[in-house]
N, C-alpha and C positions, 0 to 999 in steps of 0.2 A: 567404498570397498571395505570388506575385511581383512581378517589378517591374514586369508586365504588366496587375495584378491578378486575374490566372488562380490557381486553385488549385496551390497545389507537390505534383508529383507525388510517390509515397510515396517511388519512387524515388531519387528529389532529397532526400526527408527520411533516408531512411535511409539515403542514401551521407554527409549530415553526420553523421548519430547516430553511427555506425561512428567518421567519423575523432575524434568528439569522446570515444569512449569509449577509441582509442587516445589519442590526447594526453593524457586524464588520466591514463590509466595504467591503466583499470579492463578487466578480462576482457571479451570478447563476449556479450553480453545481447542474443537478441530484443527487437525493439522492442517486442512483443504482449506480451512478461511484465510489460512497465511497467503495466500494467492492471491485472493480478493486482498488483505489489505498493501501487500507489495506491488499489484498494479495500479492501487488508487496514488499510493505515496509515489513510483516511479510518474507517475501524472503534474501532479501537482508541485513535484521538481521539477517539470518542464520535461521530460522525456517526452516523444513523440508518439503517438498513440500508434503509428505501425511499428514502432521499437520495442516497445510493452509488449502488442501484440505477437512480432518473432518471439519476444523472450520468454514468455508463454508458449510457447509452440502452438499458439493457433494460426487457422489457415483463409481466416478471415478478421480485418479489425472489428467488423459488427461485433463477434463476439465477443471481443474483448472489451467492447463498448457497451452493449448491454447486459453483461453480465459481471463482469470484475473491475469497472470503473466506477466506482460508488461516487454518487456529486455528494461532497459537502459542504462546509460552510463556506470552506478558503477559495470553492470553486464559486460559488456563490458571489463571495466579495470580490473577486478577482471580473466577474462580468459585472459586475455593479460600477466596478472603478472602470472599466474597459466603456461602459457606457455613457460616464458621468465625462470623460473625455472626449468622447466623441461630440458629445454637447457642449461641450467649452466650459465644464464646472471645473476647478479643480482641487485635484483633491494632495489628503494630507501624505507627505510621502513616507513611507513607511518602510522598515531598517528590515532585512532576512531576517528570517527565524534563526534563531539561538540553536546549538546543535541539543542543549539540553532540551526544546520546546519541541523541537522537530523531532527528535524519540519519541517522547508526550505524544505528541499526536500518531506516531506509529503504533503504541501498544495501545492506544483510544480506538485507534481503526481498527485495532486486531482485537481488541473484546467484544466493537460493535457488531463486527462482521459476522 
């Protein structure tokens, strides 16, 4: 809202997105990719793919599945160990992500996207 309590046009929103991605330093990113990489990272914390998809206001999880759930590596490794268990390998246990890594890889998703 503004100071008017009117809605901020997108306009207004993304002439600050722009300057705050120059002042931090970070490349130009569509504002729409931020979608794409907040449904991949709400994913891969374990949120439930029809929670993503309300949060998103879509009105099907398909699309939130084939469209803003990007698989990458950690979804990768997470079936790799999901299947080396199932076979009776076992594997090496491995500690959360660090709150610094787990940014790292959100503004990794938000460049790819």
């Amino acid at each position: 809202m503004d100071e008017f309590g009117a809605p901020v046009s997108f306009a207004i929103l993304q002439k600050h997105y722009k300057r705050a991605l120059q002042k931090a330093g970070l490349p130009e990113v569509r504002f729409h990719d931020l979608r794409h990489s907040v449904a991949t990272y709400l994913l891969e914390l374990g949120t439930p793919i029809e929670e993503v998809s309300a949060w998103l206001g879509h009105s099907s999880i398909t699309t939130t599945a084939k469209i803003y759930a990007h698989i990458n590596m950690r979804f990768r490794m997470n079936a790799a160990s999901s299947l080396d268990k199932l076979m009776g390998f076992e594997a090496a246990e491995q500690s959360p992500p660090s709150i610094e890594s787990a940014l790292q890889s959100l503004f990794e998703l938000t460049l790819s996207a």
